[in-house]
C-alpha positions in Angstrom: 0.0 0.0 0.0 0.7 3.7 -0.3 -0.4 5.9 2.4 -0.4 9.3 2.2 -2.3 12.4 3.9 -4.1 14.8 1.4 -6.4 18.2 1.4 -8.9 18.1 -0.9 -12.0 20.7 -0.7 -9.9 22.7 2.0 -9.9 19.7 4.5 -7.4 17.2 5.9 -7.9 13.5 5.0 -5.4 10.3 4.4 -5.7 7.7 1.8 -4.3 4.8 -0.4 -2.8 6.0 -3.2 -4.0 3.6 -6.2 -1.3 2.9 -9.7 -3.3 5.2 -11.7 -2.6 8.3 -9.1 -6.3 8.3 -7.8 -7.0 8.2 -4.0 -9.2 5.8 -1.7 -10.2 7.6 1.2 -9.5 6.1 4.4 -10.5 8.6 6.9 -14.3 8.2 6.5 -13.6 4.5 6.4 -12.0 3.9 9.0 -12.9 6.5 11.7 -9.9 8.1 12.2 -8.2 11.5 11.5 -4.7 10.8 10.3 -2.4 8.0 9.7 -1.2 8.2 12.8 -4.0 7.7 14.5 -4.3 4.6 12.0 -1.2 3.1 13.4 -1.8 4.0 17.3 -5.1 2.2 17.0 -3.4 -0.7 14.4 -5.5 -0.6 11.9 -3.0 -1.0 8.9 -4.2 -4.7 8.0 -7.9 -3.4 7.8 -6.9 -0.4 5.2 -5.4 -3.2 2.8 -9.4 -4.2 2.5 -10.3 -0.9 0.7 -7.5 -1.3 -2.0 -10.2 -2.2 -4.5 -13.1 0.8 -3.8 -14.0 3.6 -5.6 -11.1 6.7 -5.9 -12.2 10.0 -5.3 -13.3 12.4 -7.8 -12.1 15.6 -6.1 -8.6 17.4 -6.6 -6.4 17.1 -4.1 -3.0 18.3 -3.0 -0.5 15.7 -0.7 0.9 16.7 2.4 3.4 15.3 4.5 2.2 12.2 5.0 3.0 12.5 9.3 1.6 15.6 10.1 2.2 14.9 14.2 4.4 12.4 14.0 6.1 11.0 17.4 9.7 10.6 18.2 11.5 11.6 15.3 15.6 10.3 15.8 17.9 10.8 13.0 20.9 8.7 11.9 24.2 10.6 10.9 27.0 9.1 9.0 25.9 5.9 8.0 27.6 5.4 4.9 31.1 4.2 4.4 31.9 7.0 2.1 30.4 9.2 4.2 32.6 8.4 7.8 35.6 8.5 5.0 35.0 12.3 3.9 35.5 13.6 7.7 39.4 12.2 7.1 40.0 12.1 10.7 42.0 8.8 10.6 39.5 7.5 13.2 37.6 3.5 12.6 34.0 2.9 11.6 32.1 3.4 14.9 30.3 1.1 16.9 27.3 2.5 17.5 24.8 4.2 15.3 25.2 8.6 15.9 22.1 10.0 16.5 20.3 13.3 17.0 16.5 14.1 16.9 14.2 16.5 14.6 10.7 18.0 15.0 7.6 18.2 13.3 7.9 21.6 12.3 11.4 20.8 10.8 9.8 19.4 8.0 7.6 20.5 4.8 5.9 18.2 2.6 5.9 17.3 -1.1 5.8 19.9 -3.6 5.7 22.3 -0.9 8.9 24.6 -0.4 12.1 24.0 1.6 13.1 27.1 3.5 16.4 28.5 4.1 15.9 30.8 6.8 17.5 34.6 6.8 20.1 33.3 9.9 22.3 31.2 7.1 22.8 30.9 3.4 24.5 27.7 3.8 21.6 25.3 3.2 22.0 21.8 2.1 20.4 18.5 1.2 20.4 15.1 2.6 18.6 12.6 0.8 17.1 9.8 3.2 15.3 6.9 4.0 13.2 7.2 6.7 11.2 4.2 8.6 7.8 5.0 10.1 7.4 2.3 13.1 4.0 0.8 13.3 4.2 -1.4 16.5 5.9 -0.4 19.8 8.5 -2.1 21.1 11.2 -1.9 23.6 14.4 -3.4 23.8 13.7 -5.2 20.3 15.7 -8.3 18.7 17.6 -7.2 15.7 15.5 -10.2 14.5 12.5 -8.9 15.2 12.7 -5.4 14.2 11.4 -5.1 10.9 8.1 -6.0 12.0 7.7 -3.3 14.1 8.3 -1.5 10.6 5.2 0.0 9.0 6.8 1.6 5.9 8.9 3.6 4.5 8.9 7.5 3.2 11.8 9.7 1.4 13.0 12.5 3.7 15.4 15.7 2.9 17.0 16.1 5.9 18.2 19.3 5.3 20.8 21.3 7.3 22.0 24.6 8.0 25.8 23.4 7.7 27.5 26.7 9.8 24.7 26.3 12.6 25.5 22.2 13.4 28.4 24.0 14.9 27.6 26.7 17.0 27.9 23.7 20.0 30.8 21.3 20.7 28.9 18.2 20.9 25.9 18.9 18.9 24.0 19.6 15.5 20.2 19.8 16.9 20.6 23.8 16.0 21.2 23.6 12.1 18.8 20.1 11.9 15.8 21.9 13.0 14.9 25.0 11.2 11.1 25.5 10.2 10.7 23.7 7.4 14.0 23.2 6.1 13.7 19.4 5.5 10.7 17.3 3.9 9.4 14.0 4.1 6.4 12.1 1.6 5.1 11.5 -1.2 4.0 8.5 0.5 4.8 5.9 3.2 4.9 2.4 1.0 4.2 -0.4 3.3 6.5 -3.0 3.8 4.6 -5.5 2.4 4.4 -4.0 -1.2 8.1 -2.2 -1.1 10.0 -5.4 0.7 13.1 -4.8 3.2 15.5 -3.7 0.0 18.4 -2.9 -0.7 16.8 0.4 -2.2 18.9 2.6 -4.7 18.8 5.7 -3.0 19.5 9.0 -5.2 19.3 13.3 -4.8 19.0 15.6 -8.1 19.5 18.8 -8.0 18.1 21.0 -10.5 18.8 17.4 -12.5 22.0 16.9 -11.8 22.8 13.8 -10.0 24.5 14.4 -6.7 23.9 11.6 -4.1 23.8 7.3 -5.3 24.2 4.2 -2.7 22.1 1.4 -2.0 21.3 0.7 1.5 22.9 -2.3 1.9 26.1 -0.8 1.9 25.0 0.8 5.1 27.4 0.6 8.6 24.2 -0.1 10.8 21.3 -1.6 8.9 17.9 -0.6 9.5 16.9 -3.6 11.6 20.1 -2.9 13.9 18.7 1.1 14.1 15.5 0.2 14.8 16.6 -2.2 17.5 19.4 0.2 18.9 17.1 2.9 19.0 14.3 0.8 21.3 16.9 0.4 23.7 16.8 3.3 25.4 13.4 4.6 24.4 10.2 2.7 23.9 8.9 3.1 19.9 5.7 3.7 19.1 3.4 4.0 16.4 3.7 7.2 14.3 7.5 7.6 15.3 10.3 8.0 12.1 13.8 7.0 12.4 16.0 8.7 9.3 18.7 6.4 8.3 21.3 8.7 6.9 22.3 9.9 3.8 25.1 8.8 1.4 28.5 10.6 0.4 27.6 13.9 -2.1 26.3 16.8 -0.1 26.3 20.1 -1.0 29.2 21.1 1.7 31.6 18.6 0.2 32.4 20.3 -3.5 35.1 23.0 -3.7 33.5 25.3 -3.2 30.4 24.1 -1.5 27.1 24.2 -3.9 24.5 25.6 -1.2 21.1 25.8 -1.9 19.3 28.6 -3.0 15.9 29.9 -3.9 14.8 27.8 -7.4 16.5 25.1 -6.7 15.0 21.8 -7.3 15.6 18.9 -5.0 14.4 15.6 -6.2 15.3 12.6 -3.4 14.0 8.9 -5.2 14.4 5.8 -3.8 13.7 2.1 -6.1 10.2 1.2 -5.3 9.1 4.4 -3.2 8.4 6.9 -5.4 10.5 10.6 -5.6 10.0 13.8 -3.2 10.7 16.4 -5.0 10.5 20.0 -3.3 11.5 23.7 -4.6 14.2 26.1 -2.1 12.9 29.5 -1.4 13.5 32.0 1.5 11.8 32.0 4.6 9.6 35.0 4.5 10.6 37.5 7.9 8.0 37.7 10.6 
């Protein structure tokens, strides 16, 4: 399946998203707001029996497809080529690096990404990003993709001068309004599989980021179980599983983003998110 939130007629609504690009509603059907209510109340398996009704005729316009979602935790530097471009002689690490994100961090598809007036050194990071569907604590690696609802595409973009205003963090420049995006759509696991997906970011067309994510130092299932270590997961959270070698802040010079640019993050199997740079407006 492919889940995604919607407006259509001015209101909020979530749906299935059919091959032909129509929309099932699920809201009505199911009796709840969101997806995320969907998920907290684990009702995933009773969506897949509306796969087959009617689409609806009204236009609509996609939104993020978490509009509250949970915990949101963040993976840095989980590509080999990645750890190699910080050259600091040091070995792969043991454990996953992680910092978190908000909700408000994040736009949706088609909808701008906003560099904000305090930096213009904006860049992109195309991920993968799992949305967990079952809680769990302290979770076998085993077990961990089935606490897995799906996956979405995510732009995890960064203010590179503000990750380091502190010594030991980068929450500052990961968290601006809107500077990073997630959608189209969260694919299930049961139509997108457990990979390896090809993973790529255009920008304005040209190619800029390509790995597979089984060349990843700490798999998803090893995240996911990592993660439920030290925090329960539930329902509606997203764990972002890094992005490969090719950002903006590694050319010489640096290729920052700026208003106009196009940002398209694809993955094999889930669809591209494709979103459009522009400044954030002064209050």
């Amino acid at each position: 399946m492919r889940l995604v939130a919607y407006e259509a007629n001015g209101t909020r609504a979530f749906g299935l998203l059919t091959g032909e690009g129509g929309l099932i509603d699920l809201a009505a059907r199911l009796g709840v707001p969101d997806i995320e209510a969907m998920l907290e109340r684990g009702l995933l398996s009773r969506a897949a029996s509306f796969a087959h009704e009617q689409p609806i005729a009204a236009a609509h316009r996609l939104l993020k497809p978490l509009h509250r979602p949970g915990k949101c935790f963040c993976v840095g530097v989980n590509y080999p080529d990645r750890n190699a471009e910080y050259q600091d002689g040091s070995e792969a690490p043991k454990y996953p690096s992680l910092f978190m994100r908000v909700a408000a961090s994040f736009s949706g598809p088609d909808e701008p990404i906003l560099r904000p007036a305090e930096s213009e050194k904006f860049d992109y990071e195309g991920e993968i990003a799992l949305v967990i569907g079952t809680a769990g604590r302290r979770i076998a690696p085993a077990r961990a993709m089935d606490h897995v609802a799906g996956y979405t595409l995510a732009n995890e973009g960064t203010l590179r001068d503000w990750i380091r205003h502190g010594k030991f963090n980068v929450t500052q420049g990961k968290n601006f309004y809107r500077s990073g995006s997630l959608g189209p759509a969260i694919v299930t696991r049961d139509e997108a599989g457990d990979g390896p997906f090809r993973l790529t970011t255009h920008v304005n067309g040209a190619l800029r980021q390509d790995d597979t994510t089984d060349r990843m130092m700490f798999p998803m299932d090893e995240i996911v179980a990592y993660v439920s270590t030290f925090t329960p997961l539930a329902p509606g959270d997203i764990i972002l599983t890094g992005t490969p070698t090719g950002a903006g802040a590694r050319f010489d010079p640096p290729k920052w983003l700026v208003p106009g640019d196009v940002v398209e993050i694809s993955a094999s199997g889930l669809g591209t998110l494709r979103n459009v740079v522009a400044d954030e407006r002064a209050e």
